[in-house]
N, C-alpha and C positions, 0 to 999 in steps of 0.2 A: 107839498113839503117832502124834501126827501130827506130819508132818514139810514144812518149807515147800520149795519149788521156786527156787532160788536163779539169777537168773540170770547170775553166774559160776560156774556149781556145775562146768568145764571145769578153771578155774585152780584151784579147790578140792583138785579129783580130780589134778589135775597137782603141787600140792602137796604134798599126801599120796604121793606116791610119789617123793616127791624131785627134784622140775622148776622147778630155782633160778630158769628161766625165770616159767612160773608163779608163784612165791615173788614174785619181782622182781614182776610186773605187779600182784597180789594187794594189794604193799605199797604200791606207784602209785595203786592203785584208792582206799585207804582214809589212806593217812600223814596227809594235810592234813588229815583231818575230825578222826584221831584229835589230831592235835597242837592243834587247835583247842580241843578237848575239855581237854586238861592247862593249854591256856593260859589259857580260863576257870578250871578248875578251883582252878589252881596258881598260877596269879600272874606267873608268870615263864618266860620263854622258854626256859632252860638247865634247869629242872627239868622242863617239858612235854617239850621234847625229849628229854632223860634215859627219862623214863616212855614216851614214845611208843617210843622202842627198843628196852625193857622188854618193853612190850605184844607187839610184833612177835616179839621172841625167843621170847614164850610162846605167841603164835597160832603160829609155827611149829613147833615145839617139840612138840608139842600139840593139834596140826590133828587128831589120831586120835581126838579124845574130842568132836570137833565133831558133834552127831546132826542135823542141820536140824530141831531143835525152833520154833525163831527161824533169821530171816535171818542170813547169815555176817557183814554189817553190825553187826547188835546184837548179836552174840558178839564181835565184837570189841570196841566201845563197852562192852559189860559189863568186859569183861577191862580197857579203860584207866581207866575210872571206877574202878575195883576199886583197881587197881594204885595212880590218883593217890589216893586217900581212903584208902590205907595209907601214902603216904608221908607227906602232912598230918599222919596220925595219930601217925606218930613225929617229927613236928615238933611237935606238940600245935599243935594250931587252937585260937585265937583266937578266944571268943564273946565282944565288948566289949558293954559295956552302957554306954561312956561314950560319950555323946552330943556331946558335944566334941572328940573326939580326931578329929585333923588328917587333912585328906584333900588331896593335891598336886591344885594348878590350873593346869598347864599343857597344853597340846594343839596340836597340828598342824592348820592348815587345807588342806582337799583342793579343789580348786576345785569338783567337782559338790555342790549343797548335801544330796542324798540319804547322798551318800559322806562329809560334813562330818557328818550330823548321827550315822549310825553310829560316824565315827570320834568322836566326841565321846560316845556312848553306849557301844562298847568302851570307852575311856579311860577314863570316871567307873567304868565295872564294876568294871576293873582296878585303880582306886583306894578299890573298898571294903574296909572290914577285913575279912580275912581270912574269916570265921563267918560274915559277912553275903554275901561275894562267894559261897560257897562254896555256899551254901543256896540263892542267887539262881540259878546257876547251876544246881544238880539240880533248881529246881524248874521254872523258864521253858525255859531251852534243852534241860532232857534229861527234861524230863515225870515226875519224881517227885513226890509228894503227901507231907505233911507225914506221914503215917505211915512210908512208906518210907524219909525221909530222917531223922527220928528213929531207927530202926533202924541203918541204915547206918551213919551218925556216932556214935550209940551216944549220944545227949544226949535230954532229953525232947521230949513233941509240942511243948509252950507256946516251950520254947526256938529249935524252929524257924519257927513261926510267930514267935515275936518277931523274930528275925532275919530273916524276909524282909520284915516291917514297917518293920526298921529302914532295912535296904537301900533298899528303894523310896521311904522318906523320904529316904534320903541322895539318890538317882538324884536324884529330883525338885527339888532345891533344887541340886545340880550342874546338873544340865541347863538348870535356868529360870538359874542364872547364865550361863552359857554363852551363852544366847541373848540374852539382857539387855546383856551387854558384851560384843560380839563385836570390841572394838576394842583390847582390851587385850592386854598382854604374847604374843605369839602365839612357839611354838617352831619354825622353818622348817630 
C-alpha cells in the first residue's frame, strides 16, 4: 500500500484525536477550495455552502478511515464532489438539448481587465444549464475524463461529450458577446 506524505499530516494526526484546534485550522486550510468546488458544481451559493458543511462534518466524522492513499486535499475534494453530485442527483440534473433556452446577460465590471475577463468567465459558467455547467466543471476544473463523468452521473459517454460541446459553444458566444459590447447594461 502506498501512502503519500501529507504536509498537514500534524493537523491530520490532531484531528483524529479530537484537537478542535486542529479541526478548526484543517477547515481554514481547505473551506474556500471546497466551497468553490459546490459553487461551480451547484450553481448557487446557499446550496455550495450547505454541501461544504456537509463535507466537513463527514471529513471530521470520519478522519479514521482516511489511509494517505491520495493527498488529505483530494480526500476531501472527493468527499464534496461526491456529496454535491448526490445532491444534484436528487434535484434531477438537467441535460437540455435546447439550444435556445435563455441564458441571463448581466455582469459586474472589476477594474483589472485580467479580474474582468475571469469574472466574466465565472458568470457565463454559472449561467450554463445546469448538465452543461456540471460536465464543464468535472471535466476542466477537477480533471475527469468523459469516462469518469459518464459513470459518476450515471448518463452515457456521448451525453457528456455532448454536454461539454454544448457548454463551450455556449461559453464562446457569451464571452465573444461580452467582449463585443462591453458598453451595455453593466450591474455595479
Amino acid at each position: 500500500m502506498r501512502t503519500t506524505l501529507d504536509l498537514h499530516q500534524h493537523l491530520i494526526d490532531g484531528s483524529k484525536n479530537g484537537d478542535r484546534k486542529a479541526q478548526k485550522d484543517l477547515f481554514d486550510l481547505y473551506n474556500k477550495a471546497m466551497f468553490n468546488i459546490g459553487v461551480r458544481l451547484l450553481g448557487n451559493l446557499d446550496d455550495a455552502a450547505d454541501i461544504t458543511q456537509e463535507t466537513f462534518i463527514d471529513v471530521f466524522t470520519k478522519i479514521d478511515q482516511y489511509q494517505g492513499k491520495a493527498t488529505f486535499g483530494a480526500w476531501i475534494k472527493r468527499i464534496m464532489i461526491n456529496k454535491s453530485i448526490n445532491h444534484l442527483n436528487r434535484r434531477k440534473i438537467h441535460f437540455s438539448l435546447d439550444e435556445n433556452e435563455p441564458i441571463e446577460e448581466e455582469f459586474n465590471l472589476q477594474n483589472d481587465e485580467r479580474e474582468q475577463l475571469m469574472y466574466q468567465l465565472n458568470e457565463s459558467i454559472s449561467t450554463l444549464p445546469e448538465g452543461c455547467r456540471v460536465i464543464f466543471t468535472l471535466y476542466y476544473f477537477e480533471g475527469y475524463d468523459h469516462e469518469e463523468i459518464s459513470k459518476i452521473l450515471a448518463i452515457s459517454l456521448s451525453t457528456s461529450k455532448s454536454q461539454l460541446s454544448r457548454a463551450k459553444q455556449l461559453l464562446r458566444t457569451k464571452v465573444y458577446q461580452k467582449i463585443e459590447t462591453p458598453k451595455r447594461r453593466v450591474k455595479i
